[in-house]
Backbone as ProteinMPNN parsed JSONL, in Angstrom:
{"seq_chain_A": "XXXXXXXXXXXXXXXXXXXXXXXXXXXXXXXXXXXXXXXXXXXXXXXXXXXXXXXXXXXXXXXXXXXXXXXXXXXXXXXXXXXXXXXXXX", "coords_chain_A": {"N_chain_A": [[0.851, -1.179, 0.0], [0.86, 1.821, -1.068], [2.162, 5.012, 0.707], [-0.15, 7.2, 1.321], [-0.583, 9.458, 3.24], [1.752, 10.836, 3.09], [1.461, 12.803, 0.978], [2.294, 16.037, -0.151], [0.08, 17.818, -0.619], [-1.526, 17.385, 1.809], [-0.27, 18.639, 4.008], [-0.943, 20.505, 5.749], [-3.135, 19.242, 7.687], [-3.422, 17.848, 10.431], [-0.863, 15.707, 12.055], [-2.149, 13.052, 13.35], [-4.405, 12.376, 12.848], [-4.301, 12.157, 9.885], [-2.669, 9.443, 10.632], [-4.579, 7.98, 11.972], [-6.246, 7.433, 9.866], [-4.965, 6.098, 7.643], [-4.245, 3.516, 9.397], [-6.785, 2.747, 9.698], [-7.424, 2.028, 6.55], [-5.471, 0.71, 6.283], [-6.457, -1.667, 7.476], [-8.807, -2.138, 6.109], [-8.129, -3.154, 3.538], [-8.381, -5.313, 1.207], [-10.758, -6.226, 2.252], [-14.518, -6.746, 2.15], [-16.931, -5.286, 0.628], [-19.751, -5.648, 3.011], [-17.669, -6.342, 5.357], [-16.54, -3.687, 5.686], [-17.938, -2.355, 7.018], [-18.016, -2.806, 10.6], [-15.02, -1.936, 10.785], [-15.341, 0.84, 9.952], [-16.945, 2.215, 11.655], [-15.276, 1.021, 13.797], [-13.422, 3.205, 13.813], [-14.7, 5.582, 13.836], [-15.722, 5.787, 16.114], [-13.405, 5.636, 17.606], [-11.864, 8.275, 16.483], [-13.73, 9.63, 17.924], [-13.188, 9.253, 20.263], [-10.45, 10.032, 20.202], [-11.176, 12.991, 20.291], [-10.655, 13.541, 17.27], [-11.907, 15.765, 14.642], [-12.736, 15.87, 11.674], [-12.689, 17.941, 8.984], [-14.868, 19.502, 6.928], [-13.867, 20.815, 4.499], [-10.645, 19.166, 4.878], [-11.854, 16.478, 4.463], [-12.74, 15.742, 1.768], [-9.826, 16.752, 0.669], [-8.059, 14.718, 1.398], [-10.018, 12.346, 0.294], [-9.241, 12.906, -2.478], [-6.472, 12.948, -2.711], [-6.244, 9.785, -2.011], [-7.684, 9.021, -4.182], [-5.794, 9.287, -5.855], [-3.305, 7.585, -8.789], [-5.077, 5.295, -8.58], [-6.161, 2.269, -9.581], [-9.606, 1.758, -11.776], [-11.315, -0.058, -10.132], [-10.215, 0.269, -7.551], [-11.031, 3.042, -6.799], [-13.443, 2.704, -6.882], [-14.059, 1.323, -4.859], [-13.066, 3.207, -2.703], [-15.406, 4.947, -3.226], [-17.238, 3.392, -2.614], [-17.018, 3.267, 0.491], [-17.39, 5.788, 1.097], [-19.854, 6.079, 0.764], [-21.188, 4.636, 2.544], [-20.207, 5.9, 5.074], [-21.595, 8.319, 4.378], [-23.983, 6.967, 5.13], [-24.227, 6.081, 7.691], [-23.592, 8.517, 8.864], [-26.451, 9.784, 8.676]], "CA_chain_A": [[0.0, 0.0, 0.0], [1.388, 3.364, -0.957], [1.742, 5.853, 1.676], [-0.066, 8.361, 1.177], [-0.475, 10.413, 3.78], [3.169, 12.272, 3.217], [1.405, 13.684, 0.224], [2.492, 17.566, -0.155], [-1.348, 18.331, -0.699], [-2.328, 16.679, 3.137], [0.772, 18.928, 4.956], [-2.276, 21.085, 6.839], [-3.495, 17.95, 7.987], [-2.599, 16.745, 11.489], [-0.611, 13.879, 11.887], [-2.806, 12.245, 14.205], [-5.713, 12.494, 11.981], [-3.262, 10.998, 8.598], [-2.413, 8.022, 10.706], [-5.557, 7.172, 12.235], [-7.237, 6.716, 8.512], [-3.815, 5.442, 7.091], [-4.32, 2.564, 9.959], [-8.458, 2.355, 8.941], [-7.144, 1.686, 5.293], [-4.648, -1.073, 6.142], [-7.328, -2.984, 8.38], [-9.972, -2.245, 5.36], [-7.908, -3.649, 2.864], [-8.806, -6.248, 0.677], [-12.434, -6.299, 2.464], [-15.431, -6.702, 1.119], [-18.052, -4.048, 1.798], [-19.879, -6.016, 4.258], [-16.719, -6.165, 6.355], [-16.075, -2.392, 6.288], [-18.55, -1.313, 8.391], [-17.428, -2.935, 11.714], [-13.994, -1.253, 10.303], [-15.506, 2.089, 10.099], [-17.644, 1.934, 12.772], [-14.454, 1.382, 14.736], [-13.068, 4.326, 13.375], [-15.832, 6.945, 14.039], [-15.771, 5.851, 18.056], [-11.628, 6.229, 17.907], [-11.891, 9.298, 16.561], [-14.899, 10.774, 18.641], [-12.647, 9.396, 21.932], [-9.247, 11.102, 20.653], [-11.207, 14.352, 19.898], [-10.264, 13.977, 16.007], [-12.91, 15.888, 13.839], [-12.326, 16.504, 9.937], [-13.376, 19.427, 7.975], [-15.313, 19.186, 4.677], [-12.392, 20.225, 3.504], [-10.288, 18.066, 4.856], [-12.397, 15.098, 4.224], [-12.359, 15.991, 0.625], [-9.049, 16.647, 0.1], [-8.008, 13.306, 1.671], [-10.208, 11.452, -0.648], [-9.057, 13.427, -3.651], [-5.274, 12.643, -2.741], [-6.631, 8.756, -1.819], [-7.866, 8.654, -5.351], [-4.626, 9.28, -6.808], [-2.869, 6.916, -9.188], [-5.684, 4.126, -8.195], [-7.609, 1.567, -10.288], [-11.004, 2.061, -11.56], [-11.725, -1.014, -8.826], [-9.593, 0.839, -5.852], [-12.003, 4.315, -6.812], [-15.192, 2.262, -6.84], [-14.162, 0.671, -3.292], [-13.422, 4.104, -1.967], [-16.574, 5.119, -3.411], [-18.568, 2.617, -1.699], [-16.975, 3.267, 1.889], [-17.902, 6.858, 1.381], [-21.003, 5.737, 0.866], [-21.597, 3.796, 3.894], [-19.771, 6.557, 6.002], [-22.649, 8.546, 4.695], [-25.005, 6.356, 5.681], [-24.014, 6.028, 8.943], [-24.294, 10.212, 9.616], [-28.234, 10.138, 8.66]], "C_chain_A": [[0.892, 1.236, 0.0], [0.799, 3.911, 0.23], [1.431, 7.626, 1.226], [-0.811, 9.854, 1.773], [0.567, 11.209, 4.039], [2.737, 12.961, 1.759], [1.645, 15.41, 0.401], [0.683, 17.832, 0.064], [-2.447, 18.546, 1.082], [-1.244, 17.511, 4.351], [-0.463, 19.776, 6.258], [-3.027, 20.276, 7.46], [-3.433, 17.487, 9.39], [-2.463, 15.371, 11.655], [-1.523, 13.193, 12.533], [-3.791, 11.442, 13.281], [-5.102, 11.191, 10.965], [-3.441, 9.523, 9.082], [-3.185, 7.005, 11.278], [-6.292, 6.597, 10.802], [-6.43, 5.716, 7.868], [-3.986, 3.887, 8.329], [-5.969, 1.954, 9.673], [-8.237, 1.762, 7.622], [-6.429, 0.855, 4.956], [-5.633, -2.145, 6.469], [-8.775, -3.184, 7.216], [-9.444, -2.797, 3.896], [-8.202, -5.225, 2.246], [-10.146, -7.164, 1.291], [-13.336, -6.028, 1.568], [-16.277, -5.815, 1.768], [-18.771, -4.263, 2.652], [-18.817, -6.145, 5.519], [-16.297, -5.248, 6.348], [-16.723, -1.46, 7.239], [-18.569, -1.222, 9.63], [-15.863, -1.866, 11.63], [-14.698, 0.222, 10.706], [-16.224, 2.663, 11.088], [-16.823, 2.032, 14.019], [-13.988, 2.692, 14.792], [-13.313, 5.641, 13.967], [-15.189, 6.657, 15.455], [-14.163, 6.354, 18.194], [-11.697, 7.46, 17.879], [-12.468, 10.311, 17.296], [-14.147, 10.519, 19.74], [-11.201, 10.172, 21.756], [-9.618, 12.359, 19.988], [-10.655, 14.552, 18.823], [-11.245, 14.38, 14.966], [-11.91, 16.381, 12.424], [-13.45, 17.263, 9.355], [-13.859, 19.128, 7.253], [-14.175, 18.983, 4.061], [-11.212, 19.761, 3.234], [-10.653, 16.277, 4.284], [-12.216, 15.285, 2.516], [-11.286, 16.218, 0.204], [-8.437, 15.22, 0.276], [-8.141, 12.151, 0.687], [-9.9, 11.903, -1.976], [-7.35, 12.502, -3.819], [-5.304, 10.531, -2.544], [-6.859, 7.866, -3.346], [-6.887, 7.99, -6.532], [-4.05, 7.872, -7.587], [-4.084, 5.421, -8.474], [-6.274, 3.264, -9.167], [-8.783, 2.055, -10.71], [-11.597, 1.132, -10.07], [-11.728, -0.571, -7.324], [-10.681, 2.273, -6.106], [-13.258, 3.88, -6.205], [-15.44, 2.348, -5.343], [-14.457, 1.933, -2.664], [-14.834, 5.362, -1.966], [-17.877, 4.58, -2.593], [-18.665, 2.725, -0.189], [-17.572, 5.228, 2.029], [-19.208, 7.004, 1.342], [-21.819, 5.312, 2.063], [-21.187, 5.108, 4.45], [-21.023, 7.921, 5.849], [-23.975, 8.268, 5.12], [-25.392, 6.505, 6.902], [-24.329, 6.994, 9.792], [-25.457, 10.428, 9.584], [-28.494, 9.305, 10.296]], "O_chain_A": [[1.557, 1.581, 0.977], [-0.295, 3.689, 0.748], [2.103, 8.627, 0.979], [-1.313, 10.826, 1.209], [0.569, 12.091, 4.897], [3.6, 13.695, 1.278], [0.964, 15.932, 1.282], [0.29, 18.038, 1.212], [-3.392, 19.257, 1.423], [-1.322, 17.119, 5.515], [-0.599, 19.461, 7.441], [-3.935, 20.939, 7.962], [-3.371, 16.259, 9.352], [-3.19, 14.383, 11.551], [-1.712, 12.251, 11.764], [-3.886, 10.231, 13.08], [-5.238, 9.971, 11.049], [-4.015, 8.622, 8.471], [-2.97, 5.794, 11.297], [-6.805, 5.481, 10.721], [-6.908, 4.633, 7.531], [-3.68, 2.918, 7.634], [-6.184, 0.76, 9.466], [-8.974, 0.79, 7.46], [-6.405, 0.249, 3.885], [-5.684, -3.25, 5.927], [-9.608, -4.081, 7.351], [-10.32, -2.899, 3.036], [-8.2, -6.196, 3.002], [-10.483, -8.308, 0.987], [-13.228, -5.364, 0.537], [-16.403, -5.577, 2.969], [-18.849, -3.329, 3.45], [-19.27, -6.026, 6.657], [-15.285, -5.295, 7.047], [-16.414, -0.457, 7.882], [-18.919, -0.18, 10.183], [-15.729, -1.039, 12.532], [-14.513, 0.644, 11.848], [-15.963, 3.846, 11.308], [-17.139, 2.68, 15.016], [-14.15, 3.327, 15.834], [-12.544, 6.49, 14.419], [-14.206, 7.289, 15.843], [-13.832, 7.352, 18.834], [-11.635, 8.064, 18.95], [-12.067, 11.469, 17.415], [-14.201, 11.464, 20.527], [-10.706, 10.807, 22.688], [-8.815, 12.919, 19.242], [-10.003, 15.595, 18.798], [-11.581, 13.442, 14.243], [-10.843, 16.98, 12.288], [-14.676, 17.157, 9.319], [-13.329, 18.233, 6.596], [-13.603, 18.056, 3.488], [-10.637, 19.736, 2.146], [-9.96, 15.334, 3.901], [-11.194, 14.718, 2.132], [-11.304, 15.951, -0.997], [-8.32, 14.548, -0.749], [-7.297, 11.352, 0.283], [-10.385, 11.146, -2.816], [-7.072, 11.69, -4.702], [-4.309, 9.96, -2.99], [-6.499, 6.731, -3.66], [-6.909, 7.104, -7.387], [-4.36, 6.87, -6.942], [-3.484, 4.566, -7.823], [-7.211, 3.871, -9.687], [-9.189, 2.956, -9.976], [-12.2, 1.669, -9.142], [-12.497, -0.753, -6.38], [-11.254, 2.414, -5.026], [-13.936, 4.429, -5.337], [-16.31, 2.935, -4.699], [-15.553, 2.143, -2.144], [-15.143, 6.234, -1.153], [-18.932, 5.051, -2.168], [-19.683, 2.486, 0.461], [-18.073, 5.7, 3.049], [-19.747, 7.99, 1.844], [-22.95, 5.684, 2.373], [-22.184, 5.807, 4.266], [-21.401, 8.502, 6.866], [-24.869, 9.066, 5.4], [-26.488, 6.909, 7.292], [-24.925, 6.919, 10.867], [-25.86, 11.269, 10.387], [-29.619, 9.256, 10.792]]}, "name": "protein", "num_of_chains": 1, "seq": "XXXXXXXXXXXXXXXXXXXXXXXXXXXXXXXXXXXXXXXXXXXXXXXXXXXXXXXXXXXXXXXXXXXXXXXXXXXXXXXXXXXXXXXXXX"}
């Protein structure tokens, strides 16, 4: 897995933030979308207990730089977890 939270684009970023998703994105690898929502699910609670919120426009740049150099397959996926992760906020 490329790392790519040392993208130039993500330097406004805090590390904390980077390496909590960068650790969400190893453990969601090569899952199937029924197994990302315990995954993300973990996620949300981590973040809500170490006080890590993301911006719009953080969250968007993230998945812009996430996109990068990917598959149509690796887009779709991160397509589909952004999907669920909106699910989850209704």
């Amino acid at each position: 897995m490329d790392d790519w939270t040392r993208d130039p684009n993500l330097s406004g970023i805090r590390k904390e933030k980077l390496q909590m998703l960068q650790s969400m994105a190893a453990m969601g690898s090569g899952k199937g979308v029924s197994e990302l929502l315990p995954i993300l699910m973990t996620a949300a609670n981590t973040s809500r207990e170490k006080g890590l919120q993301f911006s719009d426009a953080e969250i968007e740049l993230i998945i812009q730089v996430m996109k990068q150099n990917k598959t149509p397959e690796e887009t779709a996926r991160i397509d589909q977890m952004l999907q669920m992760i909106k699910m989850l906020k209704k």
